[in-house]
Structure formats: structure tokens, C-alpha cells
C-alpha positions in Angstrom: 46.7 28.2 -41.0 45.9 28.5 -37.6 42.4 27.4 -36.1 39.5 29.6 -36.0 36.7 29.5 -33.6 33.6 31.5 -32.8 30.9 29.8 -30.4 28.6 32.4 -33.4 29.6 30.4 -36.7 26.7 28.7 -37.8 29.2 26.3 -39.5 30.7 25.8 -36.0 26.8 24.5 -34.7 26.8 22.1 -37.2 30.2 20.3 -36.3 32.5 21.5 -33.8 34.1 19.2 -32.6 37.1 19.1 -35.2 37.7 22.7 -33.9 37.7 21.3 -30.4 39.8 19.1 -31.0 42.1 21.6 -32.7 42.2 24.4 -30.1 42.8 21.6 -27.1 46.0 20.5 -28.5 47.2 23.9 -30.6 45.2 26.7 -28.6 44.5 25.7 -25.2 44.4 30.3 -24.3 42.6 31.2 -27.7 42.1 34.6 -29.0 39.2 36.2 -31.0 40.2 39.4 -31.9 36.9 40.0 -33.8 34.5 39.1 -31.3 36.9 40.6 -28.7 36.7 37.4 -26.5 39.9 34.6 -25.3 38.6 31.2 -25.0 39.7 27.7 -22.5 39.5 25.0 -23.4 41.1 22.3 -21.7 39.7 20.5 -18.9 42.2 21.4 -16.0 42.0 25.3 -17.1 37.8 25.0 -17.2 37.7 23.5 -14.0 40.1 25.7 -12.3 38.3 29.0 -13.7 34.6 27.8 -13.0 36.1 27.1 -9.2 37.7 30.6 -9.2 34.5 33.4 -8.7 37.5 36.1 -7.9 39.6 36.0 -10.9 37.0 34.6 -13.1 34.0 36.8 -12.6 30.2 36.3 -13.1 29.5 39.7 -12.7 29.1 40.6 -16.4 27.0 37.1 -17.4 27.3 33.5 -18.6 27.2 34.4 -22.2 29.7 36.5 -25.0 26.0 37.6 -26.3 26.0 41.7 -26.3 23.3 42.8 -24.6 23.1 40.8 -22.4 26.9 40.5 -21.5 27.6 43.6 -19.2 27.4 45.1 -16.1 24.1 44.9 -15.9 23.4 41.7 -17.3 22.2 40.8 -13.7 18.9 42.4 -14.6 18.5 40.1 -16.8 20.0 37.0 -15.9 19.8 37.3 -11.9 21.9 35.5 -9.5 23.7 33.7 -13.1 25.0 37.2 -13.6 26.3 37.7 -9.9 28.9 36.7 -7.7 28.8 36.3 -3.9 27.6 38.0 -1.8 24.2 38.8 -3.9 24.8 35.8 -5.9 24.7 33.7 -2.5 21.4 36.3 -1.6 19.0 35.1 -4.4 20.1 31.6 -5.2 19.3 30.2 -1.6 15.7 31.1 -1.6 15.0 29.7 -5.3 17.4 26.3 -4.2 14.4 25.6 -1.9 12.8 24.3 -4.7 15.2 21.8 -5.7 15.7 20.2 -2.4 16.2 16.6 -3.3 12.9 16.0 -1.6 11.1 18.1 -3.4 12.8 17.0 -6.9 11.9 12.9 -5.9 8.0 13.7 -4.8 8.4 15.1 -8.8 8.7 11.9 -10.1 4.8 10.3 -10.4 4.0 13.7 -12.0 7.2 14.1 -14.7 6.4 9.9 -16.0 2.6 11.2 -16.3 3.6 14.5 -18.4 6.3 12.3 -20.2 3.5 9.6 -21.1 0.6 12.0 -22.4 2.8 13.7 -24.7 4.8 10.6 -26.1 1.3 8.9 -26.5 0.2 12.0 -28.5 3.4 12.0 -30.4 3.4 7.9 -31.1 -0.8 8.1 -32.4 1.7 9.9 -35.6 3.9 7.4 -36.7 6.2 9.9 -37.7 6.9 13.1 -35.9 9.3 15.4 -34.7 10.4 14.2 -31.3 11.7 18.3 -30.8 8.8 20.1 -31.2 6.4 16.9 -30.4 8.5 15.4 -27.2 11.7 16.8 -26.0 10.5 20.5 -26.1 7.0 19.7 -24.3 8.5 17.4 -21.5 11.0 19.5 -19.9 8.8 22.9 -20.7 5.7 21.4 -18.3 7.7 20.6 -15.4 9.5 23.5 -15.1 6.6 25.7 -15.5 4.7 23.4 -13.3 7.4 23.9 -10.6 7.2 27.6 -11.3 3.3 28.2 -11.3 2.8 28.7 -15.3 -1.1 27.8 -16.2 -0.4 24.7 -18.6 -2.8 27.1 -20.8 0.3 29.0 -21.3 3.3 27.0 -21.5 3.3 26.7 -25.5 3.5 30.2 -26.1 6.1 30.7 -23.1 8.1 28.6 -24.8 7.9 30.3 -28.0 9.1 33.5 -26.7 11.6 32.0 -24.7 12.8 30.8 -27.8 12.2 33.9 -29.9 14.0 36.0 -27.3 17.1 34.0 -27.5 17.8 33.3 -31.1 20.8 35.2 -33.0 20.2 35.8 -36.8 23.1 35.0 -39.1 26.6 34.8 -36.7 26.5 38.5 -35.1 25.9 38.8 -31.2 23.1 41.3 -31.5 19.6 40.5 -30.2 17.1 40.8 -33.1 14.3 42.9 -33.2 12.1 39.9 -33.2 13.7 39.0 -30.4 14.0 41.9 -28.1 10.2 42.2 -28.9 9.8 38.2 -27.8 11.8 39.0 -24.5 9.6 42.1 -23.7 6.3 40.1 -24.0 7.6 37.5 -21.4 8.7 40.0 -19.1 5.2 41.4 -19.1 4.0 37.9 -18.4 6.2 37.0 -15.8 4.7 40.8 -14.2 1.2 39.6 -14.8 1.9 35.9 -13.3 3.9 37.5 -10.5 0.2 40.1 -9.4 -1.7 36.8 -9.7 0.4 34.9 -7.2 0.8 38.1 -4.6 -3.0 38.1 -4.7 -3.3 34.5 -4.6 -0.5 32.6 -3.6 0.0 28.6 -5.0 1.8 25.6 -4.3 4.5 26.9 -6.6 7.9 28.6 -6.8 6.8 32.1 -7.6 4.6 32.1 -4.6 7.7 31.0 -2.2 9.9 33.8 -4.0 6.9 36.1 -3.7 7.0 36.0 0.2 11.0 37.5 0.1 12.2 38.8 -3.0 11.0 42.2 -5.2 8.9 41.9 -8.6 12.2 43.2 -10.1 14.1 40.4 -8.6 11.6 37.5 -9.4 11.1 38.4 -13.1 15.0 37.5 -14.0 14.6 34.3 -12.2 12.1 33.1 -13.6 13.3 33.9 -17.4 16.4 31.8 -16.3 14.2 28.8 -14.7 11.8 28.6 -17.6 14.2 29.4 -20.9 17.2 28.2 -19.8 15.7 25.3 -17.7 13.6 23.6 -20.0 15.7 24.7 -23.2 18.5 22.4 -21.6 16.5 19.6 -20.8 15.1 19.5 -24.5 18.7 19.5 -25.9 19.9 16.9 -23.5 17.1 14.3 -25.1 17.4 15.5 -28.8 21.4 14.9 -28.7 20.7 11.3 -26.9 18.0 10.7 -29.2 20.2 11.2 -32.0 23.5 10.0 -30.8 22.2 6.7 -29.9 20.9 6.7 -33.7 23.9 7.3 -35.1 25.4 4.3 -33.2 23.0 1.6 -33.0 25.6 -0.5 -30.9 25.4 2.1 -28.3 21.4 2.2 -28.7 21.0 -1.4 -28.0 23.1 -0.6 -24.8 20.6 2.1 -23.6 17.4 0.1 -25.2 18.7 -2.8 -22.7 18.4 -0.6 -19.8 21.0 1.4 -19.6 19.2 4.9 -19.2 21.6 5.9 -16.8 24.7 5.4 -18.9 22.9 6.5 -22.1 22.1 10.4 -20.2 25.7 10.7 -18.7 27.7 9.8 -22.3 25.4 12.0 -24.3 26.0 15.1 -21.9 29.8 14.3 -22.0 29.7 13.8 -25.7 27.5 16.2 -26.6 26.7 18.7 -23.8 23.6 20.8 -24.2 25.7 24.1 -22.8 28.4 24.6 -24.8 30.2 27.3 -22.5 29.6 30.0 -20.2 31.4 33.7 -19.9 33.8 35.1 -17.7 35.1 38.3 -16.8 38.7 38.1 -16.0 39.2 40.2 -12.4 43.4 40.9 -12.4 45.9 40.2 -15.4 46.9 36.5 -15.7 49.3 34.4 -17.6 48.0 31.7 -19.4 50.4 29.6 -21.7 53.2 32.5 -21.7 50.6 35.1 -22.5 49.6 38.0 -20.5 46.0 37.9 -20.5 44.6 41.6 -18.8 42.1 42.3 -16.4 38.9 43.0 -17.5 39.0 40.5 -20.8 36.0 38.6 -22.0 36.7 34.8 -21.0 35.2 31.6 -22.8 35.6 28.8 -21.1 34.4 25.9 -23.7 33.1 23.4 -21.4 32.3 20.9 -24.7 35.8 20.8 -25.8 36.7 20.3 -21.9 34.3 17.4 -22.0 36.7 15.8 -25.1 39.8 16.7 -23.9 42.0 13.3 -24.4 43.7 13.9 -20.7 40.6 13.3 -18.6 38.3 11.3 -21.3 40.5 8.5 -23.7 39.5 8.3 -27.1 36.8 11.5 -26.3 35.9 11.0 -29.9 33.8 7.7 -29.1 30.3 7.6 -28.1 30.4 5.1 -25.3 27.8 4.7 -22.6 29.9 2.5 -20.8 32.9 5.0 -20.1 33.6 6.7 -17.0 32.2 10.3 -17.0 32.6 10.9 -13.4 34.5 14.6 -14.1 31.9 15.8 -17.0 31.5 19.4 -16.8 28.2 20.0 -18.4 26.1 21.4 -15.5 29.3 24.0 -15.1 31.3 24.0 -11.4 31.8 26.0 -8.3 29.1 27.9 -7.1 27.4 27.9 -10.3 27.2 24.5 -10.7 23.5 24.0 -11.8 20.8 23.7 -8.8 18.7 22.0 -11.9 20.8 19.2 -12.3 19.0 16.9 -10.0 16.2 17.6 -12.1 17.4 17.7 -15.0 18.7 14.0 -15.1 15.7 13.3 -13.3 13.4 14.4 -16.3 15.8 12.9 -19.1 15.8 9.1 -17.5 11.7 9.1 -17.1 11.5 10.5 -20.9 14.3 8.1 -21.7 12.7 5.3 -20.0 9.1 5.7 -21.2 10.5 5.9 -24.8 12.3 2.3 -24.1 9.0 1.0 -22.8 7.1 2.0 -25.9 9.5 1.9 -28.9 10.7 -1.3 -30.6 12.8 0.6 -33.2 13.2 3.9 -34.4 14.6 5.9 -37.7 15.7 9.7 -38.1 15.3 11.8 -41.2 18.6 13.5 -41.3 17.3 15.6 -45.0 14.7 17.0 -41.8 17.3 17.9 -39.1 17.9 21.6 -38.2 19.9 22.7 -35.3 18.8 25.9 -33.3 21.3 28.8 -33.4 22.3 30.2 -29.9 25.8 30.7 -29.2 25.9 29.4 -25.3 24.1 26.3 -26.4 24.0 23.4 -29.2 20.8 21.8 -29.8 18.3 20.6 -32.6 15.3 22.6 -33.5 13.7 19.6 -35.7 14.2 15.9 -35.9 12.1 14.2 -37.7 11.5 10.9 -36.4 9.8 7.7 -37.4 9.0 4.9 -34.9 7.6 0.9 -34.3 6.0 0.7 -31.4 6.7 -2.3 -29.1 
């Protein structure tokens, strides 16, 4: 039987990377004829594609999701959804606030949020470093570097989350959820009236002074959801990962933070793929692939493709992950990254500083369900403290 792959199957969250491993060597152009979507997976054809705006189109969005894949998922999704010259149009004035100057001056303030939430989180024992760490973390310094009112960051975050979650393996947006992604667009609007009124040392001020409402509100659900949702799954799969191998954890508990962030994004990348629109019919592996097909280009599998990575299967911190694709390529290639890694070492480090030794409950593990990313949603976790 051939192999069978949806980025939807529930099954698929749990352990893909048997299919991965599957489709690289016996379905490198894949078809789902259900989902109505073609699928890369090999490194060479990922990279080539993400560096290839023209043929491989953002136009219609990053994700196979329906709504918001379409031509109009740019009013959703923003410059994500867009390719040059708007794309080029809104993504320079929001890069201003990732400068690498402005990401370094960053760093006193991300160890001080880091610290006050692990040191809530340790007083415990036991807790779920998800909901109790990795969510928090990421979720305050993004919404810091936006302008969200720490008052309000818990509840963003819950209808961030709301707003993205698929029930069972269909690509339709719950009602839950389209209610969830209405209520933040009204708070974005509110947040947006406040700054224009009263402008802060923040990002939404800066976009205030040259963009429209109706362009800021998209931006910001990308900067806050898909910003701090990354970040969170970035530390939950290096957290767990570096369980799971304990000669691997004594690597990164011996000061190898560094090495310990890059394997776990190769190994286990927070974004699982993104979605192209395919521009002009082209052959891939003898097969005419037409214009105007739904591309997935699995950037996971990429990451574990035996031609760029040897023995992919092995979580080793000490590998070379120079060509890791998990902050995407060509002029998507995430502003965030900077960031990103920026956030995960001090989190990373401050947990080496204050935990001797550390044990999972796997019987309390549940992975979040959202086809564009892998993730957990709970990890229960008990710690000694140094």
C-alpha cells in the first residue's frame, strides 16, 4: 500500500516522522486527492520552492486551512499572505521592530520575564511547563514588543489559541473558533484607538503612524498567535526531546544551549509546513503538476531528509544544522527568528541555572492540533531544583 499523508490526521500529530520518512524516499511530489493538495518533501525541492515567489505563490496563504487559504487570505494573514510588491510594502515597516538592535536591547527584559514565571512555576514542584513556562514566556515579549497591557496577555493567548484549533481532522474553522478570532479582532480595534490617541513605545504605535486599522489588525494576529505560538513549541519539543535522550540532556545541561535550540528545531521543527499556490504548470518527478494547485511544502520531512542531514533520525546537538529550514526561506524567511532563538536560549538557560534534574509524565502529555504546526498542549513536568 502506498503512503498516506494529511498534515490534518490527528494520528499524523502524534508521530509523523515514519510518514516522512516514507514520502522522502517513495513520494518526494505527493498527492492528496481528498484534501485536494500535492505535497514536497525533500530538501532540494523545499528550498528551491520557498526561494521561488513566482511559481510558488503566497498569494492565497501559508496554510491548506479553508478559510483562511484563498484569495483573500491576506486579510487575514497580511504581508504572510502576499507576494511582492505589497508583501515588500507592509513587512518593511513591521521589520523595524526586529532590527538586531532592537532584538539585543531585549535581552535584560526577556531573562526578567523568563525568571518570574519559572520561579512561579518551580514554588510547584510539579507543573506543566506548557501552560506554566513555555506558553507564558514567549506570549509576554511579543505582546510587550507589540503594546498588549500584561493585564491582557492571558486571555489573548487563549483566543489566539481558540481561533486556530481544528476539531477532529477536517480543515474547517469551528464555531468556537471563528467566535475566538472575532473577539481578538475587536481587541486588536480597541488596542489600535488607544494607541492613535496615545501613542507608546511599542510596535502598534510605529505601524500606527503609516499603515490603516485594516492593515494593522492582520499583523498583529500574525505577531502575537503565530509569534508566541512558535516560540512555546520550540521549548516544549526541546524540553521533551532532551528528556527522551538523557545523553543529549547532559550535553545541553553542560552548556550547550546553543546546540540544544538548533537540533530540536531540525529534529522537531515547531512549523511543520507552509502553503503554496502553484503560478504555471510544472513537472515534478515526471508528473504534470497544473497551475493553480494547492502546494505543501513539508519543511519537517525537509529537515530529515538523509541527503542534507545523515542519520536524520538521531537527536544530536552536536550535528551540523547549518541548512535547517524551520524559520521557512526566501522572502519569507521569518523576521522573528532573531528573536525567536533569542527567547528560547534565556528560557533554556535560566532552566539550566535552576534545575538539577527533571522527569516528564508521558500518561499527562497532549499535543495541540493545528495542521501548519506540531506542538504540545500539556506536559506535565516534575523538577529538583539545583
Amino acid at each position: 500500500m502506498g503512503v498516506k499523508y494529511s498534515p490534518f490526521d490527528y494520528a499524523i500529530h502524534d508521530d509523523p516522522f515514519p510518514v516522512y520518512a516514507r514520502l522522502l524516499e517513495e513520494a518526494p511530489l505527493y498527492r492528496n486527492d481528498e484534501a485536494d493538495f500535492w505535497a514536497l518533501s525533500r530538501h532540494a525541492d523545499v528550498t528551491a520552492a520557498l526561494a521561488d515567489h513566482a511559481r510558488y505563490s503566497s498569494s492565497h496563504g501559508p496554510l491548506l486551512d479553508r478559510p483562511p487559504w484563498g484569495p483573500d487570505a491576506s486579510a487575514a494573514l497580511s504581508f504572510v499572505a502576499m507576494d511582492p510588491p505589497g508583501h515588500t510594502e507592509l513587512r518593511t515597516p513591521v521589520s523595524r521592530g526586529f532590527t538586531a538592535r532592537r532584538v539585543a536591547a531585549m535581552e535584560p527584559r526577556i531573562r526578567e520575564i523568563a525568571r518570574r514565571h519559572l520561579a512561579e512555576a518551580l514554588q510547584h514542584g510539579t507543573f506543566d511547563f506548557i501552560e506554566d513556562f513555555a506558553v507564558r514566556v514567549p506570549l509576554d515579549v511579543v505582546s510587550e514588543l507589540v503594546g498588549v497591557p500584561e493585564s491582557d496577555r492571558d486571555e489573548v493567548r487563549r483566543l489566539a489559541a481558540r481561533s486556530l484549533h481544528r476539531e477532529d481532522s477536517t480543515q474547517e474553522v469551528t464555531a468556537d473558533g471563528a467566535a475566538a478570532g472575532a473577539a481578538l479582532l475587536e481587541y486588536y480595534s480597541g488596542l489600535i484607538a488607544r494607541r492613535r490617541a496615545e501613542p507608546a513605545d511599542d510596535m502598534i504605535s510605529v505601524l500606527t503612524a503609516s499603515l490603516r486599522d485594516e492593515e494593522i489588525v492582520p499583523i498583529l494576529f500574525v505577531l502575537l498567535a503565530a509569534g508566541s505560538e512558535t516560540t512555546t513549541n520550540l521549548l516544549g519539543h526541546a524540553w521533551y526531546w532532551a528528556w527522551r535522550y538523557p545523553e543529549q540532556r547532559e550535553i545541553a545541561f553542560g552548556g550547550d544551549v546553543t546546540g540544544w535550540i538548533e537540533e530540536s528545531l531540525r529534529y522537531d521543527p515547531p512549523a511543520v509546513g507552509v502553503a503554496r499556490l502553484l503560478t504555471e504548470d510544472t513537472e515534478l518527478y515526471g508528473t504534470r503538476v497544473p497551475a493553480g494547485s494547492r502546494m505543501w511544502l513539508i519543511i519537517a520531512a525537509a529537515n530529515r531528509d538523509p541527503r542534507v542531514f545523515p542519520d536524520p533520525g538521531r537527536y544530536d546537538l552536536r550535528r551540523d544544522t547549518t541548512d535547517l529550514l524551520s524559520f521557512s526561506g526566501g522572502r519569507h524567511y521569518c523576521m522573528g527568528a532573531t528573536l525567536g532563538r533569542m527567547e528560547a536560549r534565556i528560557a533554556l538557560e535560566e532552566l539550566v541555572a535552576a534545575v538539577a534534574e527533571y522527569e516528564i509524565d508521558p500518561s499527562g502529555l497532549r499535543r495541540s492540533h493545528m495542521g501548519n504546526v506540531r506542538g504540545f498542549a500539556t506536559m506535565p513536568t516534575t523538577v529538583k531544583p539545583r
